[in-house]
LUMDOPA-868366 format. One line per 3 residues: their letters; for each residue z, x, y of N, C-alpha, C. Coordinates in steps of 0.2 Angstrom, whole numbers. Example, Ala and Ser with C-alpha at 12.3 -4.5 7.8 and 13.67 -1.06 7.14 Angstrom:
AS = 39 66 -28 39 62 -22 39 66 -16 | 35 64 -11 36 68 -5 39 64 0
This chain:
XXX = 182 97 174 176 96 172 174 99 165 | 171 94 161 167 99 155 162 101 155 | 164 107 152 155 111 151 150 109 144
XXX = 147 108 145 140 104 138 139 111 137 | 139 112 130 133 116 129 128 116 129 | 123 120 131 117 121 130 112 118 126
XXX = 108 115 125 106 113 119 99 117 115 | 102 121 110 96 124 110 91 122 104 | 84 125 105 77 122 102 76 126 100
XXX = 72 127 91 69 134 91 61 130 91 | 57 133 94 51 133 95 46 129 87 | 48 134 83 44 132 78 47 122 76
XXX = 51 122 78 53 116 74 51 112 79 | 53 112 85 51 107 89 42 107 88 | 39 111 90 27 111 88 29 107 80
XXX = 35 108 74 34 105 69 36 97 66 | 42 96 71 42 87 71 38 84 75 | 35 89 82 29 84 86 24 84 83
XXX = 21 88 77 15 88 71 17 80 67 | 24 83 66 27 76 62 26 69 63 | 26 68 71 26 63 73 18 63 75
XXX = 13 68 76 6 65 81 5 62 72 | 7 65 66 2 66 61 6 58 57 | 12 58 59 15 49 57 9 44 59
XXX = 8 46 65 4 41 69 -4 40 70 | -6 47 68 -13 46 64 -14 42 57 | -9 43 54 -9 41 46 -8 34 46
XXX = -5 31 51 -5 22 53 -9 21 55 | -12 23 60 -20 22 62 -25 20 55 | -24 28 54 -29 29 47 -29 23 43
XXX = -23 23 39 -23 17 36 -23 9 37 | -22 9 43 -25 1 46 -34 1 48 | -35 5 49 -42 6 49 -47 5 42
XXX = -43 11 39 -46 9 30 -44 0 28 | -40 0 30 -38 -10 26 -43 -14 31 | -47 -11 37 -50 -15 40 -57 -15 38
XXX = -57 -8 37 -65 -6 32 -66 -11 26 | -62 -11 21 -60 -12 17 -61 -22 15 | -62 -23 20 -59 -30 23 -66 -33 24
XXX = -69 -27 28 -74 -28 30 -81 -27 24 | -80 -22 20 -84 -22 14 -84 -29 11 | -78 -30 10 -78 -37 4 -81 -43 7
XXX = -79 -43 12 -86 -48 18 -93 -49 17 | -94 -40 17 -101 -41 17 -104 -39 24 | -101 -37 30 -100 -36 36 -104 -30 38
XXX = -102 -27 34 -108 -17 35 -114 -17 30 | -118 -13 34 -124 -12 30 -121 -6 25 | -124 -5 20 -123 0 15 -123 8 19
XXX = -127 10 24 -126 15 29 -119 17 33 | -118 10 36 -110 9 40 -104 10 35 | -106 9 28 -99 9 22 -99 17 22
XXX = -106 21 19 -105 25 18 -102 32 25 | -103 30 33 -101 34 36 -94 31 38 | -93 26 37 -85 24 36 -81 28 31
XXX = -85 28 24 -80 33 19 -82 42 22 | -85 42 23 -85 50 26 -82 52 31 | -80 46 36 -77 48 42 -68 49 40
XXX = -68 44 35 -60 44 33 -59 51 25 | -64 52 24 -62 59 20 -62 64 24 | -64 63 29 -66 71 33 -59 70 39
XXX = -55 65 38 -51 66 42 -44 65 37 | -44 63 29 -40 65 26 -39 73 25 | -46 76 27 -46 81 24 -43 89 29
XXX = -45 84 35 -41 88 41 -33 88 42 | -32 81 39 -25 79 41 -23 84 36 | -24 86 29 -22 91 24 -20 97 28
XXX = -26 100 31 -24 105 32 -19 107 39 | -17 101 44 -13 104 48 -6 102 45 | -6 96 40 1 96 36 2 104 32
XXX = -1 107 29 -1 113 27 0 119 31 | -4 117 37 -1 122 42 5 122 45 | 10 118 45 16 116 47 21 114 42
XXX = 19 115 35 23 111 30 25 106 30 | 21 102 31 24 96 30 22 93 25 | 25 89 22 24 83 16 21 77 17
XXX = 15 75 13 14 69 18 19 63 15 | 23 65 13 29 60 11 35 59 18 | 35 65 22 36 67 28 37 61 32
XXX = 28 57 32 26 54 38 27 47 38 | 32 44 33 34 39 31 42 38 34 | 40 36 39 48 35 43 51 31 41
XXX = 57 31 39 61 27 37 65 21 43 | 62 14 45 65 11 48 71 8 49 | 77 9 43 82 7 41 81 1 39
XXX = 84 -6 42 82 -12 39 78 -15 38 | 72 -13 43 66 -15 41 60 -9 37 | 61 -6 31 60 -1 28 57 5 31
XXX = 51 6 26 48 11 29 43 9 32 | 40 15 37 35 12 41 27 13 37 | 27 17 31 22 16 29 20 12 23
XXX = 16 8 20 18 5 13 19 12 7 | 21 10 4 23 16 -3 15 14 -8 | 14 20 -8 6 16 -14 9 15 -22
C-alpha cells in the first residue's frame, strides 16, 4: 500500500487565494454592474439622483476593494484569471 503524503497548507496562503478568489468575483460583479449603469445612463433610465448614488456606491466599493487587496497583497492584476483558451476572465482596459 502507498503512503500519500500529507498535504500541507500554510494558513496565510490559503485566507490569501480565498481573498484572491472572493476579490475575482466581486470585481466581475463590479464591472458588470458598472456596464449596466453605464448602459443605463446613455438611455436616459436614472434620474440624476440614481446616477450620482450609483457612482458613489461603486467608488466606495472600489475603494474598499483597495484596501483588502492591500491587506493581503494582492494585485489587482491578481484578479484576472487566466482562462487559457478562452482568455482572460476579466477584459484588459
Amino acid at each position: 500500500m502507498r503512503e500519500y503524503e500529507r498535504l500541507r497548507l500554510d494558513r496565510d496562503t490559503v485566507e490569501r487565494d480565498f481573498a484572491t478568489l472572493v476579490l475575482t468575483v466581486v470585481e466581475l460583479l463590479r464591472q458588470l454592474v458598472e456596464r449596466q449603469a453605464v448602459r443605463r445612463v446613455d438611455e436616459g433610465d436614472l434620474t440624476d439622483e440614481q446616477v450620482e448614488r450609483i457612482g458613489l456606491t461603486l467608488m466606495a466599493l472600489d475603494d474598499r476593494m483597495g484596501e483588502v487587496l492591500e491587506h493581503f497583497q494582492i494585485r489587482r492584476e491578481d484578479l484576472n484569471i487566466d482562462l487559457g483558451p478562452l482568455g482572460p476572465l476579466l477584459p484588459r482596459d
